[in-house]
KOLGU-648597 format. One record per residue (C-alpha): x, y, z; residue in one letter. Coordinates in nm, 2 decimals, always signed. Layout:
! residues N
(zati (X,Y,Z),a)
...
***
This chain:
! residues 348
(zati (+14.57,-2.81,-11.46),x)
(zati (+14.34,-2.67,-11.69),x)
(zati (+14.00,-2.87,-11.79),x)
(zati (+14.28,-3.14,-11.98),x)
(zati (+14.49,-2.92,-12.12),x)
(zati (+14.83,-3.03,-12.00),x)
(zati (+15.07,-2.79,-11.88),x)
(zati (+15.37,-2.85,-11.64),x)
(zati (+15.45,-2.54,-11.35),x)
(zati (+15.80,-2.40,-11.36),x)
(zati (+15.97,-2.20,-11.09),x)
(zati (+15.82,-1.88,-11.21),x)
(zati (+15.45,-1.93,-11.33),x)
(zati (+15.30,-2.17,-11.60),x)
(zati (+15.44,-2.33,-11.93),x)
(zati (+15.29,-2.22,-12.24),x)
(zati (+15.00,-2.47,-12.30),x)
(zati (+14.99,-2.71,-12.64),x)
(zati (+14.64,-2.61,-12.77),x)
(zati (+14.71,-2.82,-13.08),x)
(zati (+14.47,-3.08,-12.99),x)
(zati (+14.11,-3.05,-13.12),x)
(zati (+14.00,-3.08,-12.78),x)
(zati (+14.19,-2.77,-12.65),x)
(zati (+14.03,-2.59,-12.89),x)
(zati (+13.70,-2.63,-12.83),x)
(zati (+13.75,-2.56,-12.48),x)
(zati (+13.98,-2.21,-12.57),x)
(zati (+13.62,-2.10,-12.79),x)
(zati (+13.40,-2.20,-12.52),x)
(zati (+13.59,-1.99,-12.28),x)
(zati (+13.57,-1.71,-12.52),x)
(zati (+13.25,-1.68,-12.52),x)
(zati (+13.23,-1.72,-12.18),x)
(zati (+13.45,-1.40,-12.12),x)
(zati (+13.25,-1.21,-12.36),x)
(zati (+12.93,-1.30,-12.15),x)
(zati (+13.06,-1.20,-11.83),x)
(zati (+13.32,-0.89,-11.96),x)
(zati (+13.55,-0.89,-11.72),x)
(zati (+13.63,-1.16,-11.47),x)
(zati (+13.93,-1.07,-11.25),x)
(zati (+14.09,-1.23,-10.94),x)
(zati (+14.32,-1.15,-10.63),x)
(zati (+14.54,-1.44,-10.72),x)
(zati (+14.92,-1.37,-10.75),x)
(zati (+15.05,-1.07,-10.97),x)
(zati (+14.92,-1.12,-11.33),x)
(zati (+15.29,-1.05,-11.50),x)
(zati (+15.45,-1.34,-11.30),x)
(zati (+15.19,-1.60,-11.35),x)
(zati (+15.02,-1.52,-11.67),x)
(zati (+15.00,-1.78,-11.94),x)
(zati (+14.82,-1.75,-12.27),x)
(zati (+14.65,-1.87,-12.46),x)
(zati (+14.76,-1.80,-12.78),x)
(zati (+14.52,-1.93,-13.04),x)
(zati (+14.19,-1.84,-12.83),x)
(zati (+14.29,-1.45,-12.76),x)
(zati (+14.22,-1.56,-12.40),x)
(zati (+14.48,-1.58,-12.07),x)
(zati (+14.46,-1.79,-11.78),x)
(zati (+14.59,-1.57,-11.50),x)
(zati (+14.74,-1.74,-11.16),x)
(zati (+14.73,-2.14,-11.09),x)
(zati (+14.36,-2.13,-11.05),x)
(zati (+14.27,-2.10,-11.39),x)
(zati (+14.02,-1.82,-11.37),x)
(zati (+14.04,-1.67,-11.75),x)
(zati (+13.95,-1.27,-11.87),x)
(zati (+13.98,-1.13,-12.25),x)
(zati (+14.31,-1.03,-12.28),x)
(zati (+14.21,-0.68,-12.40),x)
(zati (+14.05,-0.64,-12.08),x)
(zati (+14.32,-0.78,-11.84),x)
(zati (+14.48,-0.51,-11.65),x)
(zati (+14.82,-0.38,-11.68),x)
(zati (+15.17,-0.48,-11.52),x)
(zati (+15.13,-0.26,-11.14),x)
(zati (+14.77,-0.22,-11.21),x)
(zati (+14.56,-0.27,-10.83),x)
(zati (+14.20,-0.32,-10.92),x)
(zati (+14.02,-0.54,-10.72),x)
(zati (+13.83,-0.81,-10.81),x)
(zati (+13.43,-0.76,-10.89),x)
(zati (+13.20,-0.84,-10.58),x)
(zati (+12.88,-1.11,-10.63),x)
(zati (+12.59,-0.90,-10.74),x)
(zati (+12.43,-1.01,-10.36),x)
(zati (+12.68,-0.87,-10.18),x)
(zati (+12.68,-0.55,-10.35),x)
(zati (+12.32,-0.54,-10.30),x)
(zati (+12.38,-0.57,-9.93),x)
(zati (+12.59,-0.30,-9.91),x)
(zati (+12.39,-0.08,-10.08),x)
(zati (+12.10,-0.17,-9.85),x)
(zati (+12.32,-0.10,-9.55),x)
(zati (+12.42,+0.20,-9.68),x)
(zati (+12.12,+0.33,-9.73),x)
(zati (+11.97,+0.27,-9.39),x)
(zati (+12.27,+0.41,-9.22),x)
(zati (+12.26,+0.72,-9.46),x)
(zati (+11.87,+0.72,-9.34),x)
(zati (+11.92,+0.70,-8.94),x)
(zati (+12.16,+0.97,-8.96),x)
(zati (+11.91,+1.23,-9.09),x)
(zati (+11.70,+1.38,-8.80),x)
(zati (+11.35,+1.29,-8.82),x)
(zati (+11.15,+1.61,-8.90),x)
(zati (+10.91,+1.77,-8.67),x)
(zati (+10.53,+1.78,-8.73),x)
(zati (+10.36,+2.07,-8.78),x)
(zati (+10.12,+2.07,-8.50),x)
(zati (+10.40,+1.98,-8.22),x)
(zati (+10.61,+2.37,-8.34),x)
(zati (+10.58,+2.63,-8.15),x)
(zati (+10.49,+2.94,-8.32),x)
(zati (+10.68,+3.23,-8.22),x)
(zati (+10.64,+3.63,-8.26),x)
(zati (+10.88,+3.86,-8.23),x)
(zati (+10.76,+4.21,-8.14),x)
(zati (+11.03,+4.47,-8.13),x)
(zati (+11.12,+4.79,-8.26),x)
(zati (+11.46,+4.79,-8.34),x)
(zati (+11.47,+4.63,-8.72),x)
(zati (+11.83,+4.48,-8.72),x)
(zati (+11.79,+4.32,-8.36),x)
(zati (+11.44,+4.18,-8.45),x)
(zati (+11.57,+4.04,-8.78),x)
(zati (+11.91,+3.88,-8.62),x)
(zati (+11.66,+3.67,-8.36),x)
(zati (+11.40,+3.57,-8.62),x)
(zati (+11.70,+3.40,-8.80),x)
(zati (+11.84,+3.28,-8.52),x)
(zati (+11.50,+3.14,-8.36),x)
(zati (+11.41,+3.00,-8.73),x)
(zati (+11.78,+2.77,-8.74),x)
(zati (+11.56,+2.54,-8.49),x)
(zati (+11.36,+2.26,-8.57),x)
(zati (+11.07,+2.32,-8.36),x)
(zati (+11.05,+2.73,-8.45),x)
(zati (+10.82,+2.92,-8.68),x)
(zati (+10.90,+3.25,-8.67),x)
(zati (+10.70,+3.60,-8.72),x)
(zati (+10.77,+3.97,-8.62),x)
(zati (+10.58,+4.28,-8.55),x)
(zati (+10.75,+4.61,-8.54),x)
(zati (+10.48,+4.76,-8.28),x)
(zati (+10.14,+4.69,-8.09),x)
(zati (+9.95,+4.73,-8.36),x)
(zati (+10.07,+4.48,-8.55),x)
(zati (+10.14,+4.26,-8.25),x)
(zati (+9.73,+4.28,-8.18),x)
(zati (+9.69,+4.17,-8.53),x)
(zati (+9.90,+3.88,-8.55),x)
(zati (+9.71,+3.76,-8.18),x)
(zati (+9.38,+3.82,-8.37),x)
(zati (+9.47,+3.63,-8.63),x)
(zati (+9.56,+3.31,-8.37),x)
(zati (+9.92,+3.27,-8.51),x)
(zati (+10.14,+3.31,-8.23),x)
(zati (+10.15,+3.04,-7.92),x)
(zati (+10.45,+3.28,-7.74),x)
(zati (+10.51,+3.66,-7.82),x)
(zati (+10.85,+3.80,-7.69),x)
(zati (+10.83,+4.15,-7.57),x)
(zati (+11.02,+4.41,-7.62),x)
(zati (+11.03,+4.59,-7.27),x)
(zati (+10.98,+4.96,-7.41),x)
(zati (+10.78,+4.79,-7.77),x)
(zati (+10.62,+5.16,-7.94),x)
(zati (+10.37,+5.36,-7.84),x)
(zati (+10.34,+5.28,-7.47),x)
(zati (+10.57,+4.96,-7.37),x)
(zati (+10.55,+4.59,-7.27),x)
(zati (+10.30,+4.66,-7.02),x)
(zati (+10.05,+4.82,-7.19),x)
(zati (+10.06,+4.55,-7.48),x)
(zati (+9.99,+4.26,-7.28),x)
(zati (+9.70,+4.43,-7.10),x)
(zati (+9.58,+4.48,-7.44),x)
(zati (+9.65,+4.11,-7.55),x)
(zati (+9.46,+4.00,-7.21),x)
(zati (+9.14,+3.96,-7.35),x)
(zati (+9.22,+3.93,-7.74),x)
(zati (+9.40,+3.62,-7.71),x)
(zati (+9.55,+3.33,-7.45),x)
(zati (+9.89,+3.37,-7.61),x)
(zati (+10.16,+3.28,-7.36),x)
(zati (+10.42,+3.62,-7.31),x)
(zati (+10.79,+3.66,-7.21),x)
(zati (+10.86,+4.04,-7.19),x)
(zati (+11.26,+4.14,-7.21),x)
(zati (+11.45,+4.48,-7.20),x)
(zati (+11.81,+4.64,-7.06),x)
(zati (+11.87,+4.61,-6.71),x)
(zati (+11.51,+4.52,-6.57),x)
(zati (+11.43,+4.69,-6.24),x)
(zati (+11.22,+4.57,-5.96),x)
(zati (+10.91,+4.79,-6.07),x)
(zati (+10.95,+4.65,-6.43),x)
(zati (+10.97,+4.29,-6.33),x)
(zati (+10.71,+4.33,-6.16),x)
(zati (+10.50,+4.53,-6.34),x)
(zati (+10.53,+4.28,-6.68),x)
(zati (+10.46,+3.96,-6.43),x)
(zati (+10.15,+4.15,-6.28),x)
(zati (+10.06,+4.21,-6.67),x)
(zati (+10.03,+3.82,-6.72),x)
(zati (+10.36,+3.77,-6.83),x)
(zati (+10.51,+3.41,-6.82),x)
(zati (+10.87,+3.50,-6.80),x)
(zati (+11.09,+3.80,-6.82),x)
(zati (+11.47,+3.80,-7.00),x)
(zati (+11.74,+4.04,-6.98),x)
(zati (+11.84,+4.07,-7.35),x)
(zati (+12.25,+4.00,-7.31),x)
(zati (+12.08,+3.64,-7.26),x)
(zati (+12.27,+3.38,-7.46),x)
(zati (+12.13,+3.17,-7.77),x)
(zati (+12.08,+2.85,-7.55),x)
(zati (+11.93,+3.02,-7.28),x)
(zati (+11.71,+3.20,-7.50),x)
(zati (+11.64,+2.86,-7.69),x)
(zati (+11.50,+2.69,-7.36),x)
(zati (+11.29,+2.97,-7.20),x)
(zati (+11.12,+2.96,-7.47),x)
(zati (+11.06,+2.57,-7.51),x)
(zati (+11.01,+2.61,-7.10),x)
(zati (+10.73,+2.84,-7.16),x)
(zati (+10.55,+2.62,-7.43),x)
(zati (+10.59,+2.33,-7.20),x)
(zati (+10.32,+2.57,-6.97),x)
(zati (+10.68,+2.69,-6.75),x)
(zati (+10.79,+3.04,-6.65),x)
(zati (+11.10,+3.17,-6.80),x)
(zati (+11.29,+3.36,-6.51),x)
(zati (+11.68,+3.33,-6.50),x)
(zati (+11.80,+3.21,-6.11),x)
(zati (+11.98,+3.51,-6.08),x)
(zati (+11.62,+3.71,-6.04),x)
(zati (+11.39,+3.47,-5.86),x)
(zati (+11.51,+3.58,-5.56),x)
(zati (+11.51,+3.92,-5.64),x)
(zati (+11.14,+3.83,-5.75),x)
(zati (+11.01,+3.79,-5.44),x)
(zati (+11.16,+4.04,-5.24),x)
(zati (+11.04,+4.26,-5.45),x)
(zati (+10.67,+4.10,-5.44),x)
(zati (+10.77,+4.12,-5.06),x)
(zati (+10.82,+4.49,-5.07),x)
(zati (+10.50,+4.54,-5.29),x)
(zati (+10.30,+4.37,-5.02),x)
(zati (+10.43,+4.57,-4.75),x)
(zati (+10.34,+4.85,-4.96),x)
(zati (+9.96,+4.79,-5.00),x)
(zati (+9.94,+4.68,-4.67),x)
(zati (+10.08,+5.01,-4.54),x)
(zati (+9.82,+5.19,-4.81),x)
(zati (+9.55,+5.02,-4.70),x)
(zati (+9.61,+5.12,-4.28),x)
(zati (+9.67,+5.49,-4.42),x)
(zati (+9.38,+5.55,-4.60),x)
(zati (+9.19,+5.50,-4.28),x)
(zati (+9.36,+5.84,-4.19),x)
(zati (+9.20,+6.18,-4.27),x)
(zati (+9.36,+6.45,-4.49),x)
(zati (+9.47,+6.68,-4.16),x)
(zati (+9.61,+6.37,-4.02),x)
(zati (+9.82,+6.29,-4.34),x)
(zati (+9.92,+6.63,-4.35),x)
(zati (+10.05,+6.56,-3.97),x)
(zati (+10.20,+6.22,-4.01),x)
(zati (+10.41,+6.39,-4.35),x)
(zati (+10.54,+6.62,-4.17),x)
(zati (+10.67,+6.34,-3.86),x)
(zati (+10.76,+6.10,-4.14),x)
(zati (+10.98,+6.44,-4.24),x)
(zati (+11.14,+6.45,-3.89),x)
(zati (+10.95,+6.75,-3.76),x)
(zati (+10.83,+6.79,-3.39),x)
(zati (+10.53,+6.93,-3.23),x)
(zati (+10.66,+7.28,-3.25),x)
(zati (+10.77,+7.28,-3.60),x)
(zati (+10.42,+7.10,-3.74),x)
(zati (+10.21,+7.34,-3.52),x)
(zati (+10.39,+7.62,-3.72),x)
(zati (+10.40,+7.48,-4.09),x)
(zati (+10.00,+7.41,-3.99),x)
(zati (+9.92,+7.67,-3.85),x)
(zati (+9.77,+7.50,-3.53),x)
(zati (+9.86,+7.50,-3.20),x)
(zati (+10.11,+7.23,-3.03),x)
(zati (+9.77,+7.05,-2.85),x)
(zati (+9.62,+7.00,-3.16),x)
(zati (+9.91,+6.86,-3.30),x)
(zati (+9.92,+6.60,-2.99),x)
(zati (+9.59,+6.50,-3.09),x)
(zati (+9.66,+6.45,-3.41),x)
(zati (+9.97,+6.22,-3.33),x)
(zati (+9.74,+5.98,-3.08),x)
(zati (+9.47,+5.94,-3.34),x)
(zati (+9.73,+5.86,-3.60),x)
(zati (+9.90,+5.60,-3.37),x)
(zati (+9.57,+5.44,-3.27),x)
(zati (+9.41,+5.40,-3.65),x)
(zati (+9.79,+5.28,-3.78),x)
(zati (+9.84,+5.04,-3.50),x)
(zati (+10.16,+5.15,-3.41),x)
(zati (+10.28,+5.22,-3.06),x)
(zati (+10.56,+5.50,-3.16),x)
(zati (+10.56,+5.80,-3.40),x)
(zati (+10.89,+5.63,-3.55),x)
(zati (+10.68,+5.31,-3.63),x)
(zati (+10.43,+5.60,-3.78),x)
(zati (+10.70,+5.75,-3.97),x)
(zati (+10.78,+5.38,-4.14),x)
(zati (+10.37,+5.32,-4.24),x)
(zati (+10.41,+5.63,-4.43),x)
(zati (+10.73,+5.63,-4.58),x)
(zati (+10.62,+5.25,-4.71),x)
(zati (+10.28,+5.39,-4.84),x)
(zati (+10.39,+5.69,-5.02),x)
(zati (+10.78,+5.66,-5.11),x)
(zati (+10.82,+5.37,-5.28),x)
(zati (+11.10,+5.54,-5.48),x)
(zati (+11.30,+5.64,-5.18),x)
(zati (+11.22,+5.38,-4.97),x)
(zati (+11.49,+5.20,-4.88),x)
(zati (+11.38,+4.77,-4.96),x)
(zati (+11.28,+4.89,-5.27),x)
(zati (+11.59,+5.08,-5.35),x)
(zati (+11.81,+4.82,-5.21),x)
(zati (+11.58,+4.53,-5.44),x)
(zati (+11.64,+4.77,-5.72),x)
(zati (+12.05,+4.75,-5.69),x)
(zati (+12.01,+4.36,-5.63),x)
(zati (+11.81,+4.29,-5.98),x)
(zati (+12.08,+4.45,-6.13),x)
(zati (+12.36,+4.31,-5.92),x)
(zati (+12.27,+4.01,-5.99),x)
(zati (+12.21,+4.08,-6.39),x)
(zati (+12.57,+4.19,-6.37),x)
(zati (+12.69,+3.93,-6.22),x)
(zati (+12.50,+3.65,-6.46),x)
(zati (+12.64,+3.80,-6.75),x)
(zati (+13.01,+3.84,-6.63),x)
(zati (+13.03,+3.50,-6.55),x)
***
């Protein structure tokens, strides 16, 4: 039923309706109008070719036993699957909810004054220019470079950098030398890196005042967080050489130790004690000395009593850790275990 106008269902759809009653057509105009107004006003009701019925003299159709009526220039074709038109409210909820879920998926940027401002200092162009680009994909980066220490020195000058990473062997005289000249420029934090770091490097750069030391096969990630670990006020210093850290520091305090009880010797006595450290006996010193064998006895018991030792083998060790730190054997055995371990952190 349509408003009054009379129209009996068959099996497949709806009669044509009589619209010869002045009533009918009033109604058909009004709905014209209507149609015109709203443009296109479409349903989900049943398939439009089995159900439509027209309305001939309005140029309108009333599609599906609802009634709900579109311009028959705009009704859509037999197979045709458009849906029908959302309230303006809903669609405005969508588009709300769209929008805030489009929003929370964006990261939130960082502020300027929580990124860490990192220089780069190394001599090798391609290498320096592949980890500026790969430091400056972060969020949290800005990134600088310096080919050698006298740029480096300008950039800490200038109060740019918080963290400057090393190169171990950076032009004219290394790692070293740069941060002692940094030391009293500027409180820039420091992570020195190189090939295969010995115990004398790793030392050397952490007795420079540097906060960390990397071997440069180090992944991205690992790269990544010693650096955010040394912003944080951290140390950067793989597992594999923190123990190899402090046998080394271990060895370097024997060493000074052992320096320290040696200088109280004189230069004869040193002369003596070399040649026992050597293996020599009595005999043999009193001939490469030119002394006699008593005097060479003498020499042994003063040595023994200003080293503290009870033995000439004990004697021997004292020198051997003063003097020879490069054949000594904890420091040559340290040496093989920093890069033991190096080799062993990368292979796996």
């Amino acid at each position: 039923m349509l408003f009054g106008a009379r129209s009996m269902p068959t099996g497949q759809g709806l009669r044509r309706t009589n619209l010869s009653t002045p009533r009918a057509q009033q109604f058909g105009v009004n709905l014209l109008k209507l149609a015109r107004l709203s443009k296109k006003v479409y349903t989900s009701a049943a398939p439009f070719p089995r159900c439509q019925s027209t309305l001939t003299g309005c140029g309108l159709s009333v599609c599906g036993r609802r009634g709900v009526t579109a311009a028959v220039g705009d009704m859509p074709q037999s197979g045709s699957e458009e849906r029908a038109v959302p309230p303006a409210h809903r669609l405005a909820r969508r588009r709300v909810s769209r929008r805030r879920a489009s929003t929370a998926r964006l990261p939130a940027p960082v502020p300027a004054a929580t990124r860490t401002r990192v220089l780069v200092a190394d001599s090798a162009g391609i290498f320096r220019a592949s980890i500026c680009a790969l430091l400056a994909r972060e969020d949290d980066f800005d990134v600088a470079s310096a080919v050698d220490v006298s740029e480096l020195l300008a950039a800490v000058q200038r109060g740019w950098p918080d963290i400057v990473l090393i190169d171990r062997d950076l032009p004219p005289a290394g790692a070293v030398h740069a941060l002692e000249r940094m030391r009293g420029v500027s409180s820039a934090r420091a992570i020195v890196w190189g090939y295969d770091p010995g115990s004398e490097d790793l030392l050397a750069a952490v007795c420079a005042g540097a906060n960390g030391y990397l071997p440069k096969h180090v992944t991205r990630p690992g790269l990544v967080r010693s650096l955010r670990a040394v912003a944080r006020g951290e140390v950067a210093l793989p597992r594999p050489l923190t123990a190899a850290l402090f046998e080394a520091m271990y060895v370097v305090s024997e060493r000074n130790r052992a320096r320290e009880r040696a200088h109280l010797l004189s230069a004869r006595e040193l002369q003596v004690l070399d040649l026992v450290a050597a293996g020599l006996q009595n005999k043999e010193i009193a001939t490469a000395l030119y002394i006699s064998v008593l005097t060479v006895k003498r020499h042994v018991q003063n040595i023994l009593e200003k080293l503290g030792v009870s033995s000439r083998h004990e004697a021997a060790a004292v020198y051997r850790s003063a003097f020879a730190p490069e054949t000594s054997g904890a420091i040559a055995e340290t040496t093989e275990l920093v890069r033991d371990v190096l080799t062993a952190s990368t292979s796996g």
